[in-house]
C-alpha positions in Angstrom: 125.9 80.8 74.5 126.7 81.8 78.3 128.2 79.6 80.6 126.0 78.8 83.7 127.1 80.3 86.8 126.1 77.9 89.9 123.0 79.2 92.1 123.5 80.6 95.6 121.6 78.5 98.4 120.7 79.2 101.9 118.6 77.0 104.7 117.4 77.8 107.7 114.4 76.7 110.0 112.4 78.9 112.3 110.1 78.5 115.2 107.1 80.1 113.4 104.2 79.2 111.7 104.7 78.8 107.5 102.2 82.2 107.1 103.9 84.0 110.2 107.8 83.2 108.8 106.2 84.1 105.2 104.9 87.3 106.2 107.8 88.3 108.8 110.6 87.5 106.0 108.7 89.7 103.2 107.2 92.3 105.5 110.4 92.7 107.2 113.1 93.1 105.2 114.4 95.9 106.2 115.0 94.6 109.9 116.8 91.9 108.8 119.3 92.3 106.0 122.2 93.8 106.4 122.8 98.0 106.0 126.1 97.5 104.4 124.5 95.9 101.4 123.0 98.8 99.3 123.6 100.3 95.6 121.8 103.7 96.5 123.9 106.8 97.6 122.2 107.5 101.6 122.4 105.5 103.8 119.7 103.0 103.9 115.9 103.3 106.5 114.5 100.5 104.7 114.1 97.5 102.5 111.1 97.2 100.9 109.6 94.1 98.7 105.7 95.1 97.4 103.2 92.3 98.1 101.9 91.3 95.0 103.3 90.3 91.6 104.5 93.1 89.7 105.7 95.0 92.9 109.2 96.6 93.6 111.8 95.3 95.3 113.9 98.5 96.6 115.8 100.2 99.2 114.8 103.2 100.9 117.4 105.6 101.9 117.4 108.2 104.8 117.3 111.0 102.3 113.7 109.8 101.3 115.5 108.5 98.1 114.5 105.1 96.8 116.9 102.5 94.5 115.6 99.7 93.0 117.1 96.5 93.7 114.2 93.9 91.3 110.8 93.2 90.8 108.3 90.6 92.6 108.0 87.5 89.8 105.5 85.4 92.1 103.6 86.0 95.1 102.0 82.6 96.6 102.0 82.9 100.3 102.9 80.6 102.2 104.6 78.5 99.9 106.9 80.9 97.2 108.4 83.9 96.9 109.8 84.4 93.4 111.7 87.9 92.3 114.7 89.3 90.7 118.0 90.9 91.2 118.5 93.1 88.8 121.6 95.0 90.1 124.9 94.0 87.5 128.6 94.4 88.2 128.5 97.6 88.3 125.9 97.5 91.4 123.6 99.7 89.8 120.2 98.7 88.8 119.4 97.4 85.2 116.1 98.1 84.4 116.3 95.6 81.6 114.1 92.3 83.0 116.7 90.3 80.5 119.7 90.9 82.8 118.2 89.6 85.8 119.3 86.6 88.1 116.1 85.3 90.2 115.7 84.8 94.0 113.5 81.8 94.5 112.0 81.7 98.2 110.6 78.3 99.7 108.4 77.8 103.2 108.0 74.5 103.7 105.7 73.8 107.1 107.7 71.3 109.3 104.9 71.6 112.4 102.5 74.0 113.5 105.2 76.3 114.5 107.7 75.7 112.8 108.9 76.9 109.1 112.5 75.7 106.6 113.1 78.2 104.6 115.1 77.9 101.5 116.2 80.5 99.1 118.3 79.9 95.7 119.4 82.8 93.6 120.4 81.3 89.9 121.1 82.9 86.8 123.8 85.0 87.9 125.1 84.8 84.0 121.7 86.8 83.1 123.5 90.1 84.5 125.7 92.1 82.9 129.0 91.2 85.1 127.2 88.3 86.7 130.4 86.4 87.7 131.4 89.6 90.3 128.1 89.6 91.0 128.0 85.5 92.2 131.7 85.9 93.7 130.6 89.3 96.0 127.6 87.5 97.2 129.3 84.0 97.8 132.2 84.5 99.3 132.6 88.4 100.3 129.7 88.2 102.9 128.6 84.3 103.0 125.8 84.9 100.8 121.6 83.9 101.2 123.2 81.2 104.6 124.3 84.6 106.3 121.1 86.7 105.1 118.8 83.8 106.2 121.2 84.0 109.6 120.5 87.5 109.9 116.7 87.1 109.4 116.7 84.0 112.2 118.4 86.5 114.8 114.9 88.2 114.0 112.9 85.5 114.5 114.8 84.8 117.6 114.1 88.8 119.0 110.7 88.4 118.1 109.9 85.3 119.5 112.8 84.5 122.4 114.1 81.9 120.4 113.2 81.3 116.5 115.5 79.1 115.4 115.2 75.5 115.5 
């Protein structure tokens, strides 16, 4: 049996409605996460999750090339956003659905305009060198709390303030 590894969390609250900060945070990935954090060998344009169950989660790069990063698990907007990370210590993808940890997205409406968002990625012992995996994302760039910081600093360009 594999030991557990603990799940990543993050929190943050916007100043949008639960379907705008929905459809900003999956619409918009590539606008807010980071450019440093890519597998694929170009540099990346994009970060793209397909709306639906089923779809691709993957980065685009410059070159026109495109890397997959996991696939979309649940699709219920507002509420959940449920997908995978299927990229093991070795940061390449696995396309093996077995060795996957899970990203689960929550919106929870706190007012007409105004959204928490929590994320928690868990089974991190799923992947095939999961524990480099949890310590790169944990404590080599402050994990889903600076990727939910990055996506507020949108919220906040888009809106003139965005973060509650």
């Amino acid at each position: 049996m594999t030991t557990p590894i603990p799940a990543i969390e993050g929190k943050t609250t916007v100043n949008l409605s639960r379907d705008r900060a929905f459809a900003l945070f999956t619409g918009s990935f590539g606008a807010w996460w980071p450019r440093q954090y890519h597998i694929g060998a170009a540099e990346v344009a994009d970060v793209v999750l397909e709306p639906r169950e089923g779809g691709r989660w993957f980065e685009l790069g410059v070159d026109g090339s495109e890397c997959d990063w996991g696939r979309v698990l649940a699709w219920e907007p507002p509420e959940r956003l449920l997908f995978t990370w299927q990229i093991g210590g070795d940061w390449q993808f696995d396309p093996d659905p077995t060795h996957a940890s899970e990203i689960e997205v929550r919106f929870h409406a706190d007012g007409p305009e105004q959204t928490t968002i929590e994320v928690e990625q868990r089974h991190f012992e799923r992947l095939v060198g999961g524990e480099g995996v949890y310590g790169a994302i944990e404590h080599g760039g402050g994990g889903w709390v600076a990727l939910l910081a990055a996506f507020s600093q949108l919220v906040a360009s888009e809106t003139g303030g965005g973060r509650a």
